[in-house]
FIPA-833539 format. One record per residue (C-alpha): residue number from 1; residue in three letters; x, y, z. Coordinates in Angstrom, 3 decimals. Example, Ala and Ser with C-alpha at 12.3 -4.5 7.8 and 13.67 -1.06 7.14 Angstrom:
2
node nr=1&rest=ALA&x=12.300&y=-4.500&z=7.800 $
node nr=2&rest=SER&x=13.670&y=-1.060&z=7.140 $
// end
This chain:
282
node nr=1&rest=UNK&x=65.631&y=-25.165&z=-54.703 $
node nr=2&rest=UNK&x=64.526&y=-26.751&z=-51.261 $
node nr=3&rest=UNK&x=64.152&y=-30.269&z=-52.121 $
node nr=4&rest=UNK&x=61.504&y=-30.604&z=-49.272 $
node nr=5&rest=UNK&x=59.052&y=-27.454&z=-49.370 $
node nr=6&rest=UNK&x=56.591&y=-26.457&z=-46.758 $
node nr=7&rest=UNK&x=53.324&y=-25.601&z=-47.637 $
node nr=8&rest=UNK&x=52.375&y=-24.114&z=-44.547 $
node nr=9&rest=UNK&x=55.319&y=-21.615&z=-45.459 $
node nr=10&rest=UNK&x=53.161&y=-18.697&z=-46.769 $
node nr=11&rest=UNK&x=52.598&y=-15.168&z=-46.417 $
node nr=12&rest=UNK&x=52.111&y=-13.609&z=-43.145 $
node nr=13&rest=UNK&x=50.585&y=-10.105&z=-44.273 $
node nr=14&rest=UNK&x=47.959&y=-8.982&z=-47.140 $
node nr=15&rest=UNK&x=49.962&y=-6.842&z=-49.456 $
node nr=16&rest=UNK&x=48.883&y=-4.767&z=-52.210 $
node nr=17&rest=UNK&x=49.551&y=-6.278&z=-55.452 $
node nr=18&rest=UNK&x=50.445&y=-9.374&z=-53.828 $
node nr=19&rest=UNK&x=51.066&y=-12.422&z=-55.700 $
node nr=20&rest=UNK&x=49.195&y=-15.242&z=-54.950 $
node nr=21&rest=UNK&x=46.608&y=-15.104&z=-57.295 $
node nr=22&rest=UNK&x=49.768&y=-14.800&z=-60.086 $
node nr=23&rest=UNK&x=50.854&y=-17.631&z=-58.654 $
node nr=24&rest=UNK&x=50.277&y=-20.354&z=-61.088 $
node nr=25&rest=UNK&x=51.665&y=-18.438&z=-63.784 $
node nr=26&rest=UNK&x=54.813&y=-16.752&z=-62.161 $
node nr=27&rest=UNK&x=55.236&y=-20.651&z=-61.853 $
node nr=28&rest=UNK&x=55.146&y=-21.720&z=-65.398 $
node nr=29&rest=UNK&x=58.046&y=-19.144&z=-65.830 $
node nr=30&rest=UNK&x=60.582&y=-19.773&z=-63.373 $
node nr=31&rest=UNK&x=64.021&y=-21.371&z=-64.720 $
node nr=32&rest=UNK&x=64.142&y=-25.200&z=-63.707 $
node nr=33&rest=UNK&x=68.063&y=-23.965&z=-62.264 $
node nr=34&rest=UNK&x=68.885&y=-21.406&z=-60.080 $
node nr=35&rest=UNK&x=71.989&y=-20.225&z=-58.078 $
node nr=36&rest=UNK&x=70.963&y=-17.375&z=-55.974 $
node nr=37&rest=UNK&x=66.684&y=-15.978&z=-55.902 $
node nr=38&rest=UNK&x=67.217&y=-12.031&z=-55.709 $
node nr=39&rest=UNK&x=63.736&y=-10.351&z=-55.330 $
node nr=40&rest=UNK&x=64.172&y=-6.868&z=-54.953 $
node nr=41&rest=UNK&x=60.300&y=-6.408&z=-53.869 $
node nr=42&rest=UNK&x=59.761&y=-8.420&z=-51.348 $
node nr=43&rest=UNK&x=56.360&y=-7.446&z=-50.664 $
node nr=44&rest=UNK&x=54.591&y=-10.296&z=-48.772 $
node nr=45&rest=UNK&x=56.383&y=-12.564&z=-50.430 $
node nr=46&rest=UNK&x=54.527&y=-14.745&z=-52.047 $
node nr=47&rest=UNK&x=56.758&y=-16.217&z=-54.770 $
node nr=48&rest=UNK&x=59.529&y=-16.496&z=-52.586 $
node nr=49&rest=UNK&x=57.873&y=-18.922&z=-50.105 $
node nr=50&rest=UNK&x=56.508&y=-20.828&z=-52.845 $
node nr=51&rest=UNK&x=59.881&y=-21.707&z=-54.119 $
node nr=52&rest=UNK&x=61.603&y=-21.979&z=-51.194 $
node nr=53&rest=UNK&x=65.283&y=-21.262&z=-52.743 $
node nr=54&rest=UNK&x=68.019&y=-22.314&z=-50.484 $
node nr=55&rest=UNK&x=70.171&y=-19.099&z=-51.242 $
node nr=56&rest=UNK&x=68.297&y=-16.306&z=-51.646 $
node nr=57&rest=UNK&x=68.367&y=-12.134&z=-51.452 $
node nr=58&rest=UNK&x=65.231&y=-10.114&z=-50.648 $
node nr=59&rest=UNK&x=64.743&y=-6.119&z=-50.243 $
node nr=60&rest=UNK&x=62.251&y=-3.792&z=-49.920 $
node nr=61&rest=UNK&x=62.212&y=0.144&z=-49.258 $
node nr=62&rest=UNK&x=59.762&y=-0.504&z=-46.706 $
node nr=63&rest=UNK&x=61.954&y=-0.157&z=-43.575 $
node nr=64&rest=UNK&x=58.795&y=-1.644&z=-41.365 $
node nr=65&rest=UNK&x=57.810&y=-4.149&z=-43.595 $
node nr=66&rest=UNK&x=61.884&y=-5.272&z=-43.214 $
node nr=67&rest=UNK&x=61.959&y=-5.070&z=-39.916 $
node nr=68&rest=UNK&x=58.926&y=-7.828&z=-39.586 $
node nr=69&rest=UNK&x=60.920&y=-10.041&z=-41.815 $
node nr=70&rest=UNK&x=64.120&y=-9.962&z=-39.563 $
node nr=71&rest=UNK&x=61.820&y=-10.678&z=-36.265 $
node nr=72&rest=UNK&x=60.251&y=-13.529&z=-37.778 $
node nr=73&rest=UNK&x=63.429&y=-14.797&z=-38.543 $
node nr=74&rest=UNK&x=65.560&y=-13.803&z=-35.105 $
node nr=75&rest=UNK&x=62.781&y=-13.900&z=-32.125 $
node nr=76&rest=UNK&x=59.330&y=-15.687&z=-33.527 $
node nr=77&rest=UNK&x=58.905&y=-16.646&z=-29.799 $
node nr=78&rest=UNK&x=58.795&y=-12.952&z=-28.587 $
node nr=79&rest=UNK&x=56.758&y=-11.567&z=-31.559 $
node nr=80&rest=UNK&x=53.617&y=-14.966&z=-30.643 $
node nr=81&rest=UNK&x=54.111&y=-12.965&z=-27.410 $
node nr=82&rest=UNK&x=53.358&y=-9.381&z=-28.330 $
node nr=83&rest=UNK&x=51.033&y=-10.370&z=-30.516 $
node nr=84&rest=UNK&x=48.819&y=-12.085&z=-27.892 $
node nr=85&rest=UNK&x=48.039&y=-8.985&z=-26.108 $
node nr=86&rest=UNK&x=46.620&y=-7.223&z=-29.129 $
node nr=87&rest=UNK&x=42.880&y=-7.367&z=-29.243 $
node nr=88&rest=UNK&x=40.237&y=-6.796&z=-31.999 $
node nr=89&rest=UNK&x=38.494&y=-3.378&z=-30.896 $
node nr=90&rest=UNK&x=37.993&y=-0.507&z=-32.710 $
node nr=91&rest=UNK&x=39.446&y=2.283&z=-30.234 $
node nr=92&rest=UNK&x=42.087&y=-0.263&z=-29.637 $
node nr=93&rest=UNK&x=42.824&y=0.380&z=-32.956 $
node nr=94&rest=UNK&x=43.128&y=3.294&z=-33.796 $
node nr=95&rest=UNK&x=45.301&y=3.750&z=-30.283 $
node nr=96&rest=UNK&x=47.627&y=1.391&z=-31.511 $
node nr=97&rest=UNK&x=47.446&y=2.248&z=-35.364 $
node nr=98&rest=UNK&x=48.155&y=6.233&z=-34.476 $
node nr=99&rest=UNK&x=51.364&y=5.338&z=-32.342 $
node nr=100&rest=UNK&x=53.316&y=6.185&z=-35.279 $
node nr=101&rest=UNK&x=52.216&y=9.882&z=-35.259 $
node nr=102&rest=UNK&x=53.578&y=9.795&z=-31.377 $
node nr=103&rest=UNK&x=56.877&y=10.473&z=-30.039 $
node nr=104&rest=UNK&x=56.092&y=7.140&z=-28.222 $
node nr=105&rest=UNK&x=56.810&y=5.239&z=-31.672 $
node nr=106&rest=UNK&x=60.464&y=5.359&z=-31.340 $
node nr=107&rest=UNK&x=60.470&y=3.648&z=-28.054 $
node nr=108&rest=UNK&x=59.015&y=0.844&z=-29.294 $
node nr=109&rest=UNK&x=61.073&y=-2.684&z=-29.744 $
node nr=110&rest=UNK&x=61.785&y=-4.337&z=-32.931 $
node nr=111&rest=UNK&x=59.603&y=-6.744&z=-32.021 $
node nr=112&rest=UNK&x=56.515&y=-4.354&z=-30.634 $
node nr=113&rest=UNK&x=56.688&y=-2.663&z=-34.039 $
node nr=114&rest=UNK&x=56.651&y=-5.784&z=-36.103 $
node nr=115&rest=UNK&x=54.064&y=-6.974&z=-33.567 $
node nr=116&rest=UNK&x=51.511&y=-4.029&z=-34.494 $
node nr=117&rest=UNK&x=52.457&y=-3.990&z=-38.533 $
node nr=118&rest=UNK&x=50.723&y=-7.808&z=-38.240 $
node nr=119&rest=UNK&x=48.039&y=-6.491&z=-36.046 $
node nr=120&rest=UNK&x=46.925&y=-3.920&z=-38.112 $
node nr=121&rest=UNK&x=47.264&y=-6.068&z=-41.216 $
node nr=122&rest=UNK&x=44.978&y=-8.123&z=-39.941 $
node nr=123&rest=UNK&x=42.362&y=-5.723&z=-38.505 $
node nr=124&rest=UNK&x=42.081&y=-2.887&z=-40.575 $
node nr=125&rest=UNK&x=39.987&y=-2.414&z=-43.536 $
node nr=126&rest=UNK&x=40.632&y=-5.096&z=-46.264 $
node nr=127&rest=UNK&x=43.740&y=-5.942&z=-45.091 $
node nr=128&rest=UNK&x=45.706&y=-2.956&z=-46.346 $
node nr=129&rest=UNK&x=49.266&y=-1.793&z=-45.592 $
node nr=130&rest=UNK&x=49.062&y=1.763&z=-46.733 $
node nr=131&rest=UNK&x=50.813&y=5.029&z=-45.007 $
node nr=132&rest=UNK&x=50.312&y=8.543&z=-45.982 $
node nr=133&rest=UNK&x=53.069&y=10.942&z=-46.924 $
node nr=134&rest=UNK&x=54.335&y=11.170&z=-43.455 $
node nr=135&rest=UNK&x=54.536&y=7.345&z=-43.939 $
node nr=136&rest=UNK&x=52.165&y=6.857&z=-41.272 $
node nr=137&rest=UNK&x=49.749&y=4.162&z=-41.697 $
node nr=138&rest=UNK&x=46.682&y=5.241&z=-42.500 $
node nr=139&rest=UNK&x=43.962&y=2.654&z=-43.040 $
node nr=140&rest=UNK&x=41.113&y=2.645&z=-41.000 $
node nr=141&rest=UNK&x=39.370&y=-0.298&z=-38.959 $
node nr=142&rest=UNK&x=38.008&y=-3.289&z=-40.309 $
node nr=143&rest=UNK&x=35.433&y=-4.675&z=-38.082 $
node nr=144&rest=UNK&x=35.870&y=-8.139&z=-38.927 $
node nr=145&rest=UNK&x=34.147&y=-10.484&z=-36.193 $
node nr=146&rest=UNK&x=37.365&y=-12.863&z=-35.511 $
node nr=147&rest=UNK&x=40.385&y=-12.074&z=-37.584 $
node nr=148&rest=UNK&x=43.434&y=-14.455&z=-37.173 $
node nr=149&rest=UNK&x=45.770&y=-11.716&z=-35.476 $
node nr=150&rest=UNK&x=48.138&y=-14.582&z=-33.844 $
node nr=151&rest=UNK&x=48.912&y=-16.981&z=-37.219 $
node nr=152&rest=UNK&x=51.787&y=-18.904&z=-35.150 $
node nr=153&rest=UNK&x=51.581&y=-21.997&z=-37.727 $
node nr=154&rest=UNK&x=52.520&y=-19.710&z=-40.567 $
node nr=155&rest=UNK&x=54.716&y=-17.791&z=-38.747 $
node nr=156&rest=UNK&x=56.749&y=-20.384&z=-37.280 $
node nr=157&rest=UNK&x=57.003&y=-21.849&z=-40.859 $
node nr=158&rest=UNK&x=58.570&y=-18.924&z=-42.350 $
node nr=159&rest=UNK&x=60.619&y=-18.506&z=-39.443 $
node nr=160&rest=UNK&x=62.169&y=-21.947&z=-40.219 $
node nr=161&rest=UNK&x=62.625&y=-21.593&z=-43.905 $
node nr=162&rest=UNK&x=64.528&y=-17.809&z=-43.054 $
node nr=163&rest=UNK&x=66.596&y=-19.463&z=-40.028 $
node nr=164&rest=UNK&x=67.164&y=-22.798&z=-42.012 $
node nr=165&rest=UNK&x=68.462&y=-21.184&z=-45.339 $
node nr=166&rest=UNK&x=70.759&y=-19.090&z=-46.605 $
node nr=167&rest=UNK&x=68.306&y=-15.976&z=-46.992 $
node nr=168&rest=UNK&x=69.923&y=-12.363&z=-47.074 $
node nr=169&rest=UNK&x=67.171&y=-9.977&z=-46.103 $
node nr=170&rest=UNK&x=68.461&y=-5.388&z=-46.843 $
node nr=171&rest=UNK&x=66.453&y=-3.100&z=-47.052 $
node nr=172&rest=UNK&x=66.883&y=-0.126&z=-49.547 $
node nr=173&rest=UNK&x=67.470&y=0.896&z=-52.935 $
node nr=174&rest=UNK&x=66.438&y=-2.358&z=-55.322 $
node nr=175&rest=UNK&x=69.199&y=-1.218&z=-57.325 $
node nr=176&rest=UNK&x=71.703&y=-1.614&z=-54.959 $
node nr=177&rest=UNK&x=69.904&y=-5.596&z=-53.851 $
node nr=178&rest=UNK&x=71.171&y=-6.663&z=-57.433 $
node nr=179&rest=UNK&x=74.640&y=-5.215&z=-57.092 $
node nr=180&rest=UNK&x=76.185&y=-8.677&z=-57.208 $
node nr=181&rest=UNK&x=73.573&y=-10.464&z=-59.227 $
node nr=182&rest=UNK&x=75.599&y=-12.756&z=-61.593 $
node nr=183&rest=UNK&x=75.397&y=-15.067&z=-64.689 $
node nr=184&rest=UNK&x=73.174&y=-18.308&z=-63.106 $
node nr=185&rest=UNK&x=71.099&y=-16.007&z=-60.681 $
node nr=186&rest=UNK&x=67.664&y=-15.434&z=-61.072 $
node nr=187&rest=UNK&x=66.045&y=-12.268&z=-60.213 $
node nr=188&rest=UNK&x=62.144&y=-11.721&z=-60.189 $
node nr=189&rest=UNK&x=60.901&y=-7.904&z=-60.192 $
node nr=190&rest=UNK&x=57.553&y=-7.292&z=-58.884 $
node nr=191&rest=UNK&x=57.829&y=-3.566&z=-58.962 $
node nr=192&rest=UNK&x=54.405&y=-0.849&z=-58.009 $
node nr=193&rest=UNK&x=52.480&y=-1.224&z=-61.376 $
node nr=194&rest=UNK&x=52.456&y=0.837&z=-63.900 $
node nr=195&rest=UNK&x=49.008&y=2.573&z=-63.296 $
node nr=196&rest=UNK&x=46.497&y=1.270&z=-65.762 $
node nr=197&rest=UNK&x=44.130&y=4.607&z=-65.180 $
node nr=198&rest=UNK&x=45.113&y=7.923&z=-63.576 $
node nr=199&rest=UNK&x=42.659&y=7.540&z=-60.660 $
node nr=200&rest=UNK&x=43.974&y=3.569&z=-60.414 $
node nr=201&rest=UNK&x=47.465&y=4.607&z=-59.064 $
node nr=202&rest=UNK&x=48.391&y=2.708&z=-56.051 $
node nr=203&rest=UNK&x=51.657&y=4.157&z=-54.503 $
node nr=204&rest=UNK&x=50.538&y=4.301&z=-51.064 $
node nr=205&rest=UNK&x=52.897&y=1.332&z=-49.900 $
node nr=206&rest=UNK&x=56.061&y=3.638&z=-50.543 $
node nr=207&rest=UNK&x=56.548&y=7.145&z=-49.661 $
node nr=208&rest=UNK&x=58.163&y=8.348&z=-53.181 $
node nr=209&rest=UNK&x=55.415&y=6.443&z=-55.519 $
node nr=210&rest=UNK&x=57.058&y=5.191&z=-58.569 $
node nr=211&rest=UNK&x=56.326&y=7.231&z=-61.698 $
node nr=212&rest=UNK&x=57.113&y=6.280&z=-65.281 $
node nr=213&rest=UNK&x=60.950&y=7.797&z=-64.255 $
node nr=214&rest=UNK&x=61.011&y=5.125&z=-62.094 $
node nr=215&rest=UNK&x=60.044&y=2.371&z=-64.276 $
node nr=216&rest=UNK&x=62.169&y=3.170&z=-67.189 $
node nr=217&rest=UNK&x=65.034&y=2.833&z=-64.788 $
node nr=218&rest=UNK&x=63.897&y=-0.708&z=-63.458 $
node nr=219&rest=UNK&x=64.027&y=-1.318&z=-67.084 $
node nr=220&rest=UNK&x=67.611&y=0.051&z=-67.558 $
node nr=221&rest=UNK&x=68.588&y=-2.441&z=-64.726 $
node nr=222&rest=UNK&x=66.846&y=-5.174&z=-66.008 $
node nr=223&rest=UNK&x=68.857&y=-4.899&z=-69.278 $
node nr=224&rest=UNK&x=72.011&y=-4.317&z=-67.089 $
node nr=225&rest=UNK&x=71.136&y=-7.793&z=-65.710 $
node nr=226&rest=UNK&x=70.315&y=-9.132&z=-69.185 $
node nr=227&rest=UNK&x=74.036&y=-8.437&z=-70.507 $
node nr=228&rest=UNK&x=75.513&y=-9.498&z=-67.216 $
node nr=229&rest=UNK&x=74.120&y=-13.079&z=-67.532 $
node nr=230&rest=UNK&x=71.126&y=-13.373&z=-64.953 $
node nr=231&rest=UNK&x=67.880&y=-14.757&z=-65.817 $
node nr=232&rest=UNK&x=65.229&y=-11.752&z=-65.180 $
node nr=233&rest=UNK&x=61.218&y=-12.219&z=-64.809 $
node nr=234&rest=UNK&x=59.275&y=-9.018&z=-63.838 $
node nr=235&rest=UNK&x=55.330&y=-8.345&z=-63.535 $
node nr=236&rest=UNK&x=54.310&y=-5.294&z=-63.852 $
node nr=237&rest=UNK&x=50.145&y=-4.055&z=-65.455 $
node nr=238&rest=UNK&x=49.669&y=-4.543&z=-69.387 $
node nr=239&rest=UNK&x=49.692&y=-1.186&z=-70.208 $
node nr=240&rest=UNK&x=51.429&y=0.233&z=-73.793 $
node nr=241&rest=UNK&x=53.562&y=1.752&z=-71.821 $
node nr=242&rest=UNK&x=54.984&y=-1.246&z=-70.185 $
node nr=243&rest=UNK&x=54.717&y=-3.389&z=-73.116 $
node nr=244&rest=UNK&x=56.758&y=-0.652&z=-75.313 $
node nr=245&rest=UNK&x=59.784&y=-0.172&z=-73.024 $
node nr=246&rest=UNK&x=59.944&y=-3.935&z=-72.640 $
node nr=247&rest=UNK&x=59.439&y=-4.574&z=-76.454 $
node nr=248&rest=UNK&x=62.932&y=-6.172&z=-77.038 $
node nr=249&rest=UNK&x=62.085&y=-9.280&z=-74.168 $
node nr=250&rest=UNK&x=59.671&y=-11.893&z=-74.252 $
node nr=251&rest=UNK&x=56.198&y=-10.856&z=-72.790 $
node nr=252&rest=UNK&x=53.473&y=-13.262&z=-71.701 $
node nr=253&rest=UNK&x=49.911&y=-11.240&z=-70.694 $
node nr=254&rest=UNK&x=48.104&y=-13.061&z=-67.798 $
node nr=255&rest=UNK&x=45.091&y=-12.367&z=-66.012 $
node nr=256&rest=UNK&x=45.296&y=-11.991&z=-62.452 $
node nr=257&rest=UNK&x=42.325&y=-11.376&z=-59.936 $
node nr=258&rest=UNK&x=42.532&y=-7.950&z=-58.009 $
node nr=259&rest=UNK&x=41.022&y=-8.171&z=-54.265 $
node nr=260&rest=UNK&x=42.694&y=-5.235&z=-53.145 $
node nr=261&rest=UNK&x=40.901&y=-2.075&z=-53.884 $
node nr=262&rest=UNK&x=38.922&y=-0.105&z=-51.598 $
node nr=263&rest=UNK&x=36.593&y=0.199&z=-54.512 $
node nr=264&rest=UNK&x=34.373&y=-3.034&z=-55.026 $
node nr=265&rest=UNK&x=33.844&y=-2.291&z=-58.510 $
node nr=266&rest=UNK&x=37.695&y=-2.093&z=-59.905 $
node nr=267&rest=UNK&x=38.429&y=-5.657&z=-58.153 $
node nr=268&rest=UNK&x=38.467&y=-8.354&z=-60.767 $
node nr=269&rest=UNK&x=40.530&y=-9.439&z=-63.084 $
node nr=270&rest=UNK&x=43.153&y=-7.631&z=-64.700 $
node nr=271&rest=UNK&x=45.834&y=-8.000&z=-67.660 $
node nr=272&rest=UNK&x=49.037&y=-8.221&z=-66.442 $
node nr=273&rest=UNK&x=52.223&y=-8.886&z=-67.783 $
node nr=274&rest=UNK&x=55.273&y=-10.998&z=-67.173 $
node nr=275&rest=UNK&x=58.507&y=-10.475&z=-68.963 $
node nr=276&rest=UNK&x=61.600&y=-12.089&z=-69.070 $
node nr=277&rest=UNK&x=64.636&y=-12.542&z=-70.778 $
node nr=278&rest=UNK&x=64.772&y=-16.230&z=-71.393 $
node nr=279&rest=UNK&x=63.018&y=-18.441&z=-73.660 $
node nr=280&rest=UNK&x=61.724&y=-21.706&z=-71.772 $
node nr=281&rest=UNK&x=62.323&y=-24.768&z=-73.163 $
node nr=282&rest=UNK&x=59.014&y=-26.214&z=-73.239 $
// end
């Protein structure tokens, strides 16, 4: 781990089922030793710029949500730039937020793109990232009186900690970000939950959802991990489901408070689990 961590190294986008508020447990769980930090869904990263590992592998399917990462990391300067000239109006918006459905998208820089992902983040309706099945992004405005579109504190902190370490950023299959995962690694899962009703599913951050054929295969690669060595932790909602196909591992249930919901009544808090397969020595 960094011996010298930066708080001000946080996330720079609202995520659904991000982890902050899981925070202080995730904590409680992590092994004291690690070689190489592999988390296959990056998300916004929350864990991950809490612990600040020097070597570390992140992924995620979501080619945009990638491509922000690298920016940050290659030309911060550029991105403070772009994202200077974006400007808190509603037609401005939706101008900006339908470029995707325009043959005008793919002429757009790494850095323009990464530029409006933050913009919308930050402007739309409760801070969503959420595309359609086009994968166009889909949430409408948020009408907030002064949201912080231009963080440049936060985002010149993560764009030290990705510069300044050894930090491995693919995206694609998770599967294949584990691929060299070996004994001494740790790798933390924070997969799309497990829906805990059938009107609750939230698959709108990845084109292909992830069914219960996808979780049972997470689970086959977390006990392909297991034999290989690696110290696994994964989060995932406290349904039987989950619990049952991860009945051979430890499983802790924690409460975690849901903000993200575009319904006011099913935000709150919420069982979740967190399994691993490691006993901590207390």
């Amino acid at each position: 781990m960094a011996k010298q961590k930066n708080k001000l190294t946080q996330p720079f986008l609202k995520w659904a089922g991000g982890k902050r508020q899981l925070l202080p447990e995730i904590k409680k769980y992590i092994p004291k030793k690690i070689n190489t930090y592999y988390e296959p869904f990056i998300g916004a990263g929350a864990v991950l710029f809490d612990l600040q590992p020097k070597k570390a592998l992140i992924n995620d399917i979501n080619s945009e949500l990638i491509n922000t990462y690298k920016v940050i990391r290659d030309d911060v300067d550029n991105l403070l730039e772009e994202l200077k000239k974006h400007i808190n109006e509603q037609d401005y918006f939706y101008e900006i937020r339908d470029l995707d459905r325009t043959p005008k998208y793919k002429d757009l820089s790494d850095v323009e793109k990464a530029a409006r992902i933050i913009y919308l983040n930050k402007t739309c309706f409760n801070g969503l990232f959420r595309v359609n099945s086009q994968g166009q992004f889909n949430v409408p405005f948020g009408k907030y009186k002064n949201p912080q579109i231009v963080n440049e504190i936060v985002l010149r902190a993560v764009n030290h900690y990705l510069s300044n370490n050894e930090v491995t950023i693919l995206n694609g299959d998770y599967e294949t970000a584990v691929a060299n995962a070996t004994k001494g690694d740790f790798v933390y899962f924070d997969p799309p939950y497990d829906p805990v009703s059938d009107t609750s599913s939230f698959t709108g951050y990845s084109l292909d959802g992830f069914n219960r054929d996808a979780q049972i295969r997470l689970r086959d690669v977390f006990v392909e991990l297991d034999k290989r060595g690696c110290k696994v932790l994964l989060s995932n909602s406290a349904t039987d489901f989950i619990k049952d196909i991860y009945s051979d591992f430890n499983i802790e249930i924690v409460s975690a408070s849901r903000n993200i919901n575009s319904v006011a009544s099913k935000r709150g808090k919420i069982d979740e689990v967190l399994v691993m397969n490691y006993e901590l020595k207390r």
